[in-house]
MIFIVO-510560 format. One record per residue (C-alpha): residue number from 1; residue in three letters; chain; x, y, z. Coordinates in pm, 1 decimal, m for minus. Layout:
N
pos = NUM code = Ala unit = A u = X v = Y w = Z $
...
***
This chain:
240
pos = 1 code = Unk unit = A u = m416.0 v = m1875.3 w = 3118.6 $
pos = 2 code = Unk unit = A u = m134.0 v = m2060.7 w = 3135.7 $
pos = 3 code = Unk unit = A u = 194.2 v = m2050.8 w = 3330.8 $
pos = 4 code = Unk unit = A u = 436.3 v = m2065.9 w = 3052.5 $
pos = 5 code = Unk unit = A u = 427.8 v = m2175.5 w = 2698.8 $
pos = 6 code = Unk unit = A u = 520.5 v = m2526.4 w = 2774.5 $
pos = 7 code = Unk unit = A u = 259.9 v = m2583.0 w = 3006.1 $
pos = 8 code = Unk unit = A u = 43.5 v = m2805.1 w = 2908.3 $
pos = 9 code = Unk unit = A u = m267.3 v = m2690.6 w = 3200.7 $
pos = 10 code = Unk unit = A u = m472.0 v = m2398.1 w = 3171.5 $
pos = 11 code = Unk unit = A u = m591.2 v = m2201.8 w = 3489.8 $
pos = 12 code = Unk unit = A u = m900.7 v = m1964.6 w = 3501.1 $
pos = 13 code = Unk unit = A u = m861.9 v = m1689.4 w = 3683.5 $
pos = 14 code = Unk unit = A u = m1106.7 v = m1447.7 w = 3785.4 $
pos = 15 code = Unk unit = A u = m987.6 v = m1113.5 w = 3954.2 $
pos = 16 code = Unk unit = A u = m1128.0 v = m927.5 w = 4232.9 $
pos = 17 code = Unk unit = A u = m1095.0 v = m603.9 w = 4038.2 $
pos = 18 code = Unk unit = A u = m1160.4 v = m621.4 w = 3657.3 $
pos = 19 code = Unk unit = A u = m1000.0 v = m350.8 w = 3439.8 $
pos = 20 code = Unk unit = A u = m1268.3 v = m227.5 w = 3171.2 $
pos = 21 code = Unk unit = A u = m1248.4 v = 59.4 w = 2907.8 $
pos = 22 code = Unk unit = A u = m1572.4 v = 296.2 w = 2874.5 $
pos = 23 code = Unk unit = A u = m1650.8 v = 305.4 w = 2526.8 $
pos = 24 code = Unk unit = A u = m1714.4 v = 686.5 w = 2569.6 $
pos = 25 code = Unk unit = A u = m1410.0 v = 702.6 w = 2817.9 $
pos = 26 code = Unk unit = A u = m1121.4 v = 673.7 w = 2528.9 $
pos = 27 code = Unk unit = A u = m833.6 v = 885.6 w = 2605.7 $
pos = 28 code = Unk unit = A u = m719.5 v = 992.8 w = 2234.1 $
pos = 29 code = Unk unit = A u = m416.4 v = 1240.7 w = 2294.8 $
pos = 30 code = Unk unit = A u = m342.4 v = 1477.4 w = 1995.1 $
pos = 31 code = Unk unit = A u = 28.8 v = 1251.7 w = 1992.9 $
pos = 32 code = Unk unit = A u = m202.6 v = 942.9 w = 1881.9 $
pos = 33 code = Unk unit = A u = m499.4 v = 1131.5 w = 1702.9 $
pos = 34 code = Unk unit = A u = m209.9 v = 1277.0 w = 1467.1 $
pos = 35 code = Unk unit = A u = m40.0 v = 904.2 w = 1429.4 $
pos = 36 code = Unk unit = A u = m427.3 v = 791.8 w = 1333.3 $
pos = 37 code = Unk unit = A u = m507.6 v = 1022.1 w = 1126.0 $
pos = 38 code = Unk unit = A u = m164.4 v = 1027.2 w = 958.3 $
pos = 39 code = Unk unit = A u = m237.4 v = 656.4 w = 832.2 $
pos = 40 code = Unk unit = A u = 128.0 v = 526.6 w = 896.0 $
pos = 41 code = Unk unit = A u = 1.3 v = 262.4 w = 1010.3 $
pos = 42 code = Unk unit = A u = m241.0 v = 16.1 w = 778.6 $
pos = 43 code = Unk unit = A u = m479.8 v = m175.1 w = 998.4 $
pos = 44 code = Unk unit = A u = m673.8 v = m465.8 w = 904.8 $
pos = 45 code = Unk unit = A u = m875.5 v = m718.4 w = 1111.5 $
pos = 46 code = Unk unit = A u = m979.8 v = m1082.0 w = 1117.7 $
pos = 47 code = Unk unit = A u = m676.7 v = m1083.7 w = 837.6 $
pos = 48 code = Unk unit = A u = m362.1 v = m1293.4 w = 1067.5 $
pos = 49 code = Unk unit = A u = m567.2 v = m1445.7 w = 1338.9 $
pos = 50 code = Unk unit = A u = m311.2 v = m1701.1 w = 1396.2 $
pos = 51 code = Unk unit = A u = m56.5 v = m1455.4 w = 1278.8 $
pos = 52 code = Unk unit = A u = m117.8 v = m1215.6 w = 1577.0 $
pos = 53 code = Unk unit = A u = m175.1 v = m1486.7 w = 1851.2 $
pos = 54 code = Unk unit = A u = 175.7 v = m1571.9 w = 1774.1 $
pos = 55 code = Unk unit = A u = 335.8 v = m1192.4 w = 1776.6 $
pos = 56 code = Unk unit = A u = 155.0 v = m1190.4 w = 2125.0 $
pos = 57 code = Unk unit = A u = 313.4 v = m1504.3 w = 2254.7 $
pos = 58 code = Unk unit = A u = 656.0 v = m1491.4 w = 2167.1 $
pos = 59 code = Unk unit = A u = 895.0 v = m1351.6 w = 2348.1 $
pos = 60 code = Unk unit = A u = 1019.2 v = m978.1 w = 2420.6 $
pos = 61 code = Unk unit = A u = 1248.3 v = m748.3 w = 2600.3 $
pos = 62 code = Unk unit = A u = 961.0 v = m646.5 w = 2806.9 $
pos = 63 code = Unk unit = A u = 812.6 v = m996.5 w = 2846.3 $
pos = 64 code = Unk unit = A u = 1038.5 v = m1291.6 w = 2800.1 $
pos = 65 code = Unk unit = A u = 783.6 v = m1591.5 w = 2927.1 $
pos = 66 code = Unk unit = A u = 388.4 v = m1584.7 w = 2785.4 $
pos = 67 code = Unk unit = A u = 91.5 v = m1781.0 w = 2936.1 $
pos = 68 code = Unk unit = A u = m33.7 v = m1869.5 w = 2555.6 $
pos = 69 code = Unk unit = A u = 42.5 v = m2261.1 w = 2564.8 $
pos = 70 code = Unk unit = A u = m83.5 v = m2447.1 w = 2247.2 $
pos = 71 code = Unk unit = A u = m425.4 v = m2550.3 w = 2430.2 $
pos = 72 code = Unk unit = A u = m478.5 v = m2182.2 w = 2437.7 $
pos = 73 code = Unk unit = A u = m361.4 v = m2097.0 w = 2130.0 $
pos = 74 code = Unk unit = A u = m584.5 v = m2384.0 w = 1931.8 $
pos = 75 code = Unk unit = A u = m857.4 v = m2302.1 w = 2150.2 $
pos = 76 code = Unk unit = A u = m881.1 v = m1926.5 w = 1997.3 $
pos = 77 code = Unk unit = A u = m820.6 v = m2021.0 w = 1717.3 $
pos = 78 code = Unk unit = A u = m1101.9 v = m2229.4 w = 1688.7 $
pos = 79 code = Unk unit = A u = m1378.4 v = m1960.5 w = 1834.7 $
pos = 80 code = Unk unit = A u = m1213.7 v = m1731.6 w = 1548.5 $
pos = 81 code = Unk unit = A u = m1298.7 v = m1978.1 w = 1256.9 $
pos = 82 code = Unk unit = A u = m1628.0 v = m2032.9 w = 1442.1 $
pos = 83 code = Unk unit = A u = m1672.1 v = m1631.7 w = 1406.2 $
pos = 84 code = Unk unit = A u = m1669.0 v = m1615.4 w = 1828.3 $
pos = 85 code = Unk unit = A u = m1307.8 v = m1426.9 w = 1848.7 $
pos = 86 code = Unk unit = A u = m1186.5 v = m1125.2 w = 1610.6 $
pos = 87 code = Unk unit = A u = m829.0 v = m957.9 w = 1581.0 $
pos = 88 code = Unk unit = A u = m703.2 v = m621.6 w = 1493.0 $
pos = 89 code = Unk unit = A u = m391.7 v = m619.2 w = 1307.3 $
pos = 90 code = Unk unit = A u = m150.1 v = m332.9 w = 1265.6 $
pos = 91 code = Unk unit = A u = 124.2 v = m299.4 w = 962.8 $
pos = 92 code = Unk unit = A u = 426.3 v = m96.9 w = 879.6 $
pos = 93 code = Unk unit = A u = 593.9 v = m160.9 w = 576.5 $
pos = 94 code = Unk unit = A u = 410.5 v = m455.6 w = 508.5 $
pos = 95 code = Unk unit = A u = 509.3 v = m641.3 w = 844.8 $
pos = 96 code = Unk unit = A u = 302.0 v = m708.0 w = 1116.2 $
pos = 97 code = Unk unit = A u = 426.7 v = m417.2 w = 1393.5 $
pos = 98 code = Unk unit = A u = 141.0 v = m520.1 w = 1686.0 $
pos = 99 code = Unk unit = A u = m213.7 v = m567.7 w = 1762.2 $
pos = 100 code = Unk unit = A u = m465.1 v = m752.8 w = 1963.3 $
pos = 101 code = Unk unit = A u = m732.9 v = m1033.8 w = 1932.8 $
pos = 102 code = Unk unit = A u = m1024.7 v = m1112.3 w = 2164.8 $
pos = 103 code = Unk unit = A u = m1362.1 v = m1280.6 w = 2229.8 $
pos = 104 code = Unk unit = A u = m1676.5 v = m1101.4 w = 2182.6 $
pos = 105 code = Unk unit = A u = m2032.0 v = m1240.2 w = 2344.0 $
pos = 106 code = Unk unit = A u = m2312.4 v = m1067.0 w = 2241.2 $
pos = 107 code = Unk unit = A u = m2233.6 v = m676.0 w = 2303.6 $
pos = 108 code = Unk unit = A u = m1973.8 v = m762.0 w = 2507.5 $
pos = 109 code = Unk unit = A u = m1551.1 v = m770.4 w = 2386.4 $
pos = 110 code = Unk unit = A u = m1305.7 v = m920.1 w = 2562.4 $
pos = 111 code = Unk unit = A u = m958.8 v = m862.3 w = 2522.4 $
pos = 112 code = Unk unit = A u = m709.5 v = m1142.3 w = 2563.3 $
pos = 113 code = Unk unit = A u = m364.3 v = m965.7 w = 2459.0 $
pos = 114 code = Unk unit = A u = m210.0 v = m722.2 w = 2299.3 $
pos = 115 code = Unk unit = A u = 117.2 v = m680.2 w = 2145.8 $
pos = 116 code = Unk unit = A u = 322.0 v = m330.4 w = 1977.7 $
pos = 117 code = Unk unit = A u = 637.1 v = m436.9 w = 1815.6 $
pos = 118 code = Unk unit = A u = 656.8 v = m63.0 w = 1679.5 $
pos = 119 code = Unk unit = A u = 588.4 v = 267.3 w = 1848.0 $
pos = 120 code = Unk unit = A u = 218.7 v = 326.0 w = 1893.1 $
pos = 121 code = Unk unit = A u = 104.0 v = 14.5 w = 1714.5 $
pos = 122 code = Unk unit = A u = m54.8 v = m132.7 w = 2017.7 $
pos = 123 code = Unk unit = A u = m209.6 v = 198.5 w = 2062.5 $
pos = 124 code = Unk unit = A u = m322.0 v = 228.9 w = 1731.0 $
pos = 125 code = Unk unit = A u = m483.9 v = m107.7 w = 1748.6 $
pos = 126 code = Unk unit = A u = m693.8 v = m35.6 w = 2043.4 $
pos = 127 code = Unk unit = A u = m821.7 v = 260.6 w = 1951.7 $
pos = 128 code = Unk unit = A u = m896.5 v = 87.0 w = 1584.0 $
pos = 129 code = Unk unit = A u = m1081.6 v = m185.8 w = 1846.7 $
pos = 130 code = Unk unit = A u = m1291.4 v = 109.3 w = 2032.4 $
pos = 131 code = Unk unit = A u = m1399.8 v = 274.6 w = 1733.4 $
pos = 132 code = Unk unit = A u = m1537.9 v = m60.1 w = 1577.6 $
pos = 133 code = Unk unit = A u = m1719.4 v = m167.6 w = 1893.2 $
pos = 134 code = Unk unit = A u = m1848.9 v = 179.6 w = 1906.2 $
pos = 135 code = Unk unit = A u = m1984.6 v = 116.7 w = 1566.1 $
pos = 136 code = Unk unit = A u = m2091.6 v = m197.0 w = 1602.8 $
pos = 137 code = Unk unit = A u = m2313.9 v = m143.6 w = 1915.7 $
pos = 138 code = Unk unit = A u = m2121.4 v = m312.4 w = 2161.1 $
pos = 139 code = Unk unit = A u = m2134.8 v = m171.4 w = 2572.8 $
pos = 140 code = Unk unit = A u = m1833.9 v = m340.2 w = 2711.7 $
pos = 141 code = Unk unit = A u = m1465.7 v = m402.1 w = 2666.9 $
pos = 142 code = Unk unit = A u = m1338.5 v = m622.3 w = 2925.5 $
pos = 143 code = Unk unit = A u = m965.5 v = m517.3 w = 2987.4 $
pos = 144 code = Unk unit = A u = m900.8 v = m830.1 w = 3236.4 $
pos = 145 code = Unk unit = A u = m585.1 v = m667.2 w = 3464.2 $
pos = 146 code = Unk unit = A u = m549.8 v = m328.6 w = 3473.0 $
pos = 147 code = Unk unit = A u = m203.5 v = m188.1 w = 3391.2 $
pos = 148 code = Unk unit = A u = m22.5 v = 178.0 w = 3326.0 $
pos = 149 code = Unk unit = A u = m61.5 v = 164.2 w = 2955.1 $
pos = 150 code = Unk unit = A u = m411.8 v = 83.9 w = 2933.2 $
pos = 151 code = Unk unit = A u = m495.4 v = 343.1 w = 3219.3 $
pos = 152 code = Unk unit = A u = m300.9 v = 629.7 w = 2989.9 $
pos = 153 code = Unk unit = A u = m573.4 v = 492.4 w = 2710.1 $
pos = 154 code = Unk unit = A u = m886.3 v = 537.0 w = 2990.3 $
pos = 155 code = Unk unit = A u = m912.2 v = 181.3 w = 3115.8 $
pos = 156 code = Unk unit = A u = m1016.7 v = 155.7 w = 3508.1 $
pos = 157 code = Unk unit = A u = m1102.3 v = m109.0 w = 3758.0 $
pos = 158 code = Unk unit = A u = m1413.6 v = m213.1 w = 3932.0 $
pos = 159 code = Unk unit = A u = m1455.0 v = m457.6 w = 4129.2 $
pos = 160 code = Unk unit = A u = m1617.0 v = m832.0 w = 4073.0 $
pos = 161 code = Unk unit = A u = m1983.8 v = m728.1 w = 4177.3 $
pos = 162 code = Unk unit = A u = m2012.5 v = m416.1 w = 3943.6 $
pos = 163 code = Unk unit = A u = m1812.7 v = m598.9 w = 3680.3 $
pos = 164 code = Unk unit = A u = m2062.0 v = m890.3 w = 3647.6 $
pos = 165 code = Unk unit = A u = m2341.1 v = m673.7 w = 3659.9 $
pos = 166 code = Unk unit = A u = m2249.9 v = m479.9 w = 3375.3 $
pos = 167 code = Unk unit = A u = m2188.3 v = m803.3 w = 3173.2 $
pos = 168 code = Unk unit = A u = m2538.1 v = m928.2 w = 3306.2 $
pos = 169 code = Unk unit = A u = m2716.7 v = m601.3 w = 3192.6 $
pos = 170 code = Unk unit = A u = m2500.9 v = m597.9 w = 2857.7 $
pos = 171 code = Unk unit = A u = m2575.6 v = m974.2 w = 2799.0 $
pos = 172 code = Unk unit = A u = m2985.6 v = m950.4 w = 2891.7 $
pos = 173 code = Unk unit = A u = m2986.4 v = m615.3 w = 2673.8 $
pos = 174 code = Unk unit = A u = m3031.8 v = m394.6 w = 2959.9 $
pos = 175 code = Unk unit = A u = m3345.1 v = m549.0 w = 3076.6 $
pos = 176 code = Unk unit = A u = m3352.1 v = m584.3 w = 3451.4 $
pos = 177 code = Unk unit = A u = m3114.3 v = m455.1 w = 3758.4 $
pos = 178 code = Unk unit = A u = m2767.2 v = m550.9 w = 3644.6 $
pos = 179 code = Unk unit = A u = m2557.7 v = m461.4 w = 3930.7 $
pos = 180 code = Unk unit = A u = m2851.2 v = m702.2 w = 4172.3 $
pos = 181 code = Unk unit = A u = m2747.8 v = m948.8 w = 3925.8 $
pos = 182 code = Unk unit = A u = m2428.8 v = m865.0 w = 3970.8 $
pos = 183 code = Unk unit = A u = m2424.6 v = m881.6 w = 4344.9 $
pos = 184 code = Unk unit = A u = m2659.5 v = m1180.2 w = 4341.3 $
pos = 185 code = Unk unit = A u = m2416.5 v = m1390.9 w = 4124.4 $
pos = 186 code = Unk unit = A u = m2108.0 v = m1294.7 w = 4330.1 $
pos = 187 code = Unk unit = A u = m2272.6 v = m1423.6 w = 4654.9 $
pos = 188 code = Unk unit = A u = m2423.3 v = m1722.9 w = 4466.9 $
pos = 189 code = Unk unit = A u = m2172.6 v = m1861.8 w = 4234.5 $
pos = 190 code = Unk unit = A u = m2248.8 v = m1908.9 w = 3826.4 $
pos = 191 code = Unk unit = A u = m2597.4 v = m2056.6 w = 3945.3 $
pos = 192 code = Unk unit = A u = m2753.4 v = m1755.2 w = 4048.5 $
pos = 193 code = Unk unit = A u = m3123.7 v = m1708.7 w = 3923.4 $
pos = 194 code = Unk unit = A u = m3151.4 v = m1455.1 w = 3657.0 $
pos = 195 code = Unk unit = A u = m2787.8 v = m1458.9 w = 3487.0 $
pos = 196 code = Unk unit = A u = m2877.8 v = m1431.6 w = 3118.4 $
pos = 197 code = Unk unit = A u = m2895.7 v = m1697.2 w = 2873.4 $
pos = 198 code = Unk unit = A u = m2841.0 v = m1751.1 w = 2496.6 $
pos = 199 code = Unk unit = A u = m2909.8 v = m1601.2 w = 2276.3 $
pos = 200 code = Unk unit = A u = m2780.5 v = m1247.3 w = 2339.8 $
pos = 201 code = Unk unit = A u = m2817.0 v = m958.9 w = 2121.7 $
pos = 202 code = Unk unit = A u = m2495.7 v = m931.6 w = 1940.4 $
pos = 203 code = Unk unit = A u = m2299.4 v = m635.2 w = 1786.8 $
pos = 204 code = Unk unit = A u = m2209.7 v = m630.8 w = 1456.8 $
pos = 205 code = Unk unit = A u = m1839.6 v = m644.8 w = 1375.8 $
pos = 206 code = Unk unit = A u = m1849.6 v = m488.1 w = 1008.6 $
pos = 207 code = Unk unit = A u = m2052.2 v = m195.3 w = 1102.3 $
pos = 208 code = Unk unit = A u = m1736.2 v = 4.9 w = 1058.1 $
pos = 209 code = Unk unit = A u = m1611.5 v = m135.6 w = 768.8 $
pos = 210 code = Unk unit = A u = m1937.2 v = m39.4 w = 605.0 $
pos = 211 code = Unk unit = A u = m1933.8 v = 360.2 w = 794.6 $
pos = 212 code = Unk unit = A u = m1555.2 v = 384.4 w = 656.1 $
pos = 213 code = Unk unit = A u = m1622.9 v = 290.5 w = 273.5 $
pos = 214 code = Unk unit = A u = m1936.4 v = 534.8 w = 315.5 $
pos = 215 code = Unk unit = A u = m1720.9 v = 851.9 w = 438.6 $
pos = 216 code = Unk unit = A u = m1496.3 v = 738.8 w = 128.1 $
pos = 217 code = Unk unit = A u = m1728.3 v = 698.2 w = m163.1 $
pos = 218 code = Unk unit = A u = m1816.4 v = 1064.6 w = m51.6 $
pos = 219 code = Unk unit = A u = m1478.0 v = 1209.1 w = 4.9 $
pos = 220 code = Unk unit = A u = m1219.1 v = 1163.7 w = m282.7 $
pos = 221 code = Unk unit = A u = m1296.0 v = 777.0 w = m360.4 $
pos = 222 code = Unk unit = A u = m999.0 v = 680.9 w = m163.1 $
pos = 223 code = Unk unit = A u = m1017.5 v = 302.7 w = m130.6 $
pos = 224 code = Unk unit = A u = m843.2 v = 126.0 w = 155.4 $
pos = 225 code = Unk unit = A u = m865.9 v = m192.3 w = 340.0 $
pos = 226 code = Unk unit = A u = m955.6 v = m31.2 w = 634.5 $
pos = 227 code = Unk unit = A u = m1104.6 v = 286.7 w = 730.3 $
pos = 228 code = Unk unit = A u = m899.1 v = 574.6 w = 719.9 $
pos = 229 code = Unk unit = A u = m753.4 v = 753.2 w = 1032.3 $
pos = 230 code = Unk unit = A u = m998.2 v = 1059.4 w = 1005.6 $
pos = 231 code = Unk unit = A u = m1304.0 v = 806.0 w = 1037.4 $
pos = 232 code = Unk unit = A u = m1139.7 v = 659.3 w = 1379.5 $
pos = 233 code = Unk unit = A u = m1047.6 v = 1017.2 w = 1530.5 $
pos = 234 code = Unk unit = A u = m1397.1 v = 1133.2 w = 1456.2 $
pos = 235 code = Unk unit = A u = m1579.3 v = 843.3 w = 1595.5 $
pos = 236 code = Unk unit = A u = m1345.0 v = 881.9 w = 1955.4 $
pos = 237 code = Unk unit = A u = m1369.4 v = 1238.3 w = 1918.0 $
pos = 238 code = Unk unit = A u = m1756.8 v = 1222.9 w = 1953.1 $
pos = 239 code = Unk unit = A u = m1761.7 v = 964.6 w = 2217.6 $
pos = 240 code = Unk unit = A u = m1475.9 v = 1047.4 w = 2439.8 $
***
């Protein structure tokens, strides 16, 4: 990340406690499973890639200064035409109202921002993002920094050790101890013997897309560009 937007350096950070979200930990209240199911909200993804990097950077009330600089910005935007970064995209009355984009390596996601510029749009989004990793076989959804809003949703934090070897395990498909891995590679640095290689089993980002138009060609033919609310709710509903 960067420091500001006019910076022109990026810094890597890597924190001693990562915030993740269980895929089967989602906390869908009945407040957001009626907003969801209510479809106020259209949701598309991989739509306004660049479109939603910039609702995340600019400024707000609630954060004035952003650590996207243009580096950043081109950088993600070039692992999104190279199909290694997706967005979710959230609409009310045909303007983007929030979001979120991210990187995904193999089965694992990992989220880089997310932005509500309307009440429960950020909310929306995530849970939109849960249910399609759910679908898609993915086993981790990196969080980064753990904060109040994403706790309410059922992010926690762990610390480096466990973090890396759940991305070890998710990355070598299970095979092997992932939390010796884990530990191994936190004594060791990024050279540690047995961190996984390319290529890595990856999940499949439409899997949703094709599970929504399925519930819909045998409901009441309803065609949408995303899948409805009632598809989302049942797929946290089972998992959560």
């Amino acid at each position: 990340m960067a420091d500001g937007a006019d910076d022109p350096s990026v810094h890597w950070v890597e924190p001693r406690l990562r915030a993740i979200l269980p895929l089967d930990g989602f906390h869908l209240s009945r407040s957001l499973r009626k907003v969801i199911i209510s479809d106020r909200f259209r949701v598309t993804t991989d739509t306004a890639f660049a479109d939603m990097m910039a609702l995340c950077a600019a400024p707000a009330a609630d954060r004035p200064t952003t650590w996207i600089n243009p580096v950043i910005k081109a950088s993600y935007e070039r692992l999104f035409r190279l199909g290694h970064a997706h967005s979710v995209e959230v609409w009310l009355d045909g303007a983007l109202a929030g979001g979120l984009y991210g990187v995904s390596l193999g089965r694992a996601f990992f989220g880089e921002s997310m932005v509500s510029r309307a009440r429960d749009a950020s909310k929306v989004a995530l849970a939109h993002l849960v249910a399609r990793l759910i679908a898609g076989g993915w086993r981790l959804l990196d969080c980064q920094f753990i904060t109040p809003h994403l706790a309410s949703l059922g992010a926690i934090e762990i610390s480096q050790a466990d973090y890396l070897g759940r991305l070890y395990s998710v990355l070598s498909d299970g095979a092997g101890d992932g939390a010796a891995l884990g530990a191994a590679a936190a004594g060791a640095g990024a050279g540690a013997a047995g961190v996984p290689s390319p290529p890595f089993v990856a999940g499949d980002w439409g899997a949703l897309d094709a599970l929504g138009a399925a519930e819909a060609d045998l409901g009441a033919g309803r065609a949408t560009g995303s899948p409805p609310g009632y598809v989302i709710a049942q797929l946290l509903t089972k998992t959560s």
